[in-house]
Every structure is written in structure tokens, then in C-alpha cells.
C-alpha positions as CSV (number, residue, x, y, z in Angstrom):
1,X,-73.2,21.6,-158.6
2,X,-69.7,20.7,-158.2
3,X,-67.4,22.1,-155.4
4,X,-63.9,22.5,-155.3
5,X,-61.4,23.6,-152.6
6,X,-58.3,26.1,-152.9
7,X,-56.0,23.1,-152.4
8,X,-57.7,21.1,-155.3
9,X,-57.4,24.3,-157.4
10,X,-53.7,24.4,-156.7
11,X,-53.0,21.0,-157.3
12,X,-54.6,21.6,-160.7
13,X,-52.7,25.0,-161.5
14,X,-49.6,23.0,-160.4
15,X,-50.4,20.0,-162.8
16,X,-51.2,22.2,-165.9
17,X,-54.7,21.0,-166.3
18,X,-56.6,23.0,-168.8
19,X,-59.5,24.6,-166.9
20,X,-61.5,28.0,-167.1
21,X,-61.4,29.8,-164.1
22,X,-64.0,32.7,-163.6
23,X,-63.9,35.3,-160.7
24,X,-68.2,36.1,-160.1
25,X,-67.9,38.3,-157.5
26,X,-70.3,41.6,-157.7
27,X,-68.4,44.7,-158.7
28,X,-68.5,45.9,-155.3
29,X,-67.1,43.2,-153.7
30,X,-64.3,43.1,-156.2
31,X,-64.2,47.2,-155.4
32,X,-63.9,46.2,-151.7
33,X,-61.3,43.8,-152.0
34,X,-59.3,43.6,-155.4
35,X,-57.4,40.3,-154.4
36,X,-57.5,37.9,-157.4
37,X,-56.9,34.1,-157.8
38,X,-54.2,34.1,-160.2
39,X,-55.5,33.1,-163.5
40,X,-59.1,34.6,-163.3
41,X,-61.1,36.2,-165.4
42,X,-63.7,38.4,-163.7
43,X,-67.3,38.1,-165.1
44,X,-69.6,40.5,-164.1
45,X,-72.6,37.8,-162.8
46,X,-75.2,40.4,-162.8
47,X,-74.4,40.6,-167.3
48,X,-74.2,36.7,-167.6
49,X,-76.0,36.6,-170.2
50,X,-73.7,38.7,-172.5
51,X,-71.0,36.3,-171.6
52,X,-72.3,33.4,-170.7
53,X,-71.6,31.8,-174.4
54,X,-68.0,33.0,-174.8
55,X,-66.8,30.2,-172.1
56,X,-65.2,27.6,-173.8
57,X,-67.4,24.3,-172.9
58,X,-63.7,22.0,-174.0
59,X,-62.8,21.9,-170.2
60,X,-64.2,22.7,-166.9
61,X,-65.3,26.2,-165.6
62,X,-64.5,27.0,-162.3
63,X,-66.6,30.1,-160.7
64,X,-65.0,31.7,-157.4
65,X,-67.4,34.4,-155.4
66,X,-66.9,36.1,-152.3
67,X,-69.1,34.3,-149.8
68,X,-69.5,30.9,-151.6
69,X,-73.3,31.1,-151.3
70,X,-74.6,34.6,-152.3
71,X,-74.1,34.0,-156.0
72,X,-74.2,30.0,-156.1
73,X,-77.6,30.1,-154.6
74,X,-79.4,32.0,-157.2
75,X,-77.4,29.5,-159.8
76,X,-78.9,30.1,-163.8
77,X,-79.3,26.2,-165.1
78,X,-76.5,26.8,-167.4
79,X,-74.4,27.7,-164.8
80,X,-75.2,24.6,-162.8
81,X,-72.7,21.9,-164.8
82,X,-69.7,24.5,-163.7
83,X,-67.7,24.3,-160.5
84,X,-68.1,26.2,-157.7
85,X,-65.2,27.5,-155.3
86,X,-65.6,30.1,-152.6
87,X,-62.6,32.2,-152.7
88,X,-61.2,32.9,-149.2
């Protein structure tokens, strides 16, 4: 799986690039701390499968949780071709 860091992220928001980027983080981490990434969408990971399909597959998917391991580490295989980012 793929990483990327905040700076690479920025450079691509700063460049335009076309990407998907997904907040992952379990509702109660989100309840705990509500700061977004701007741009996210929040998924709820423990549902994927009801959304899994609705990400466009045209450009990459970058996923953001709260620890950068937690989530990642029980990684579906259709998750795996998407790019991880811990969100800090």
C-alpha cells in the first residue's frame, strides 16, 4: 500500500491534481476531534461495503485515519491499490 505525507498532499491540492480524498476515521474519533483535511469526504470504514463502489476508480484515492495504523492494518484487498495518509 502506498503512503503519502501531508506535504505531498499539499503539493497536490496546490497543483490541482484530480484525486479522491477520503477521511476513514471511526465515528468516534471523528466525534472526539472534528478537524477535517479540507476536501474530505468522511466514510464510515466500519460500512465500506455500502460505499466502497461509489469511489471513482479515474484517479487515485487517498484514505486519512487517526492513528495511521488502526484502520490500515486491517486493510480489505480492495482497499489495498488506494493511498494511505495518517492525518496529524
Amino acid at each position: 500500500m502506498s503512503r503519502i505525507s501531508i506535504c505531498e498532499l499539499a503539493e497536490w491540492q496546490a497543483a490541482d491534481r484530480m484525486f479522491t480524498l477520503l477521511d476513514v476515521r471511526r465515528t468516534s474519533v471523528r466525534l472526539a476531534d472534528a478537524t477535517e483535511i479540507p476536501g474530505a469526504h468522511w466514510r464510515d470504514p466500519e460500512e465500506v461495503f455500502t460505499w466502497k463502489d461509489q469511489v471513482p476508480r479515474d484517479r487515485p484515492v487517498i484514505l486519512y485515519c487517526a492513528k495511521g495504523h488502526e484502520i490500515s492494518q486491517g486493510t480489505p484487498p480492495h482497499w489495498r491499490p488506494w493511498v494511505w495518509m495518517r492525518a496529524t
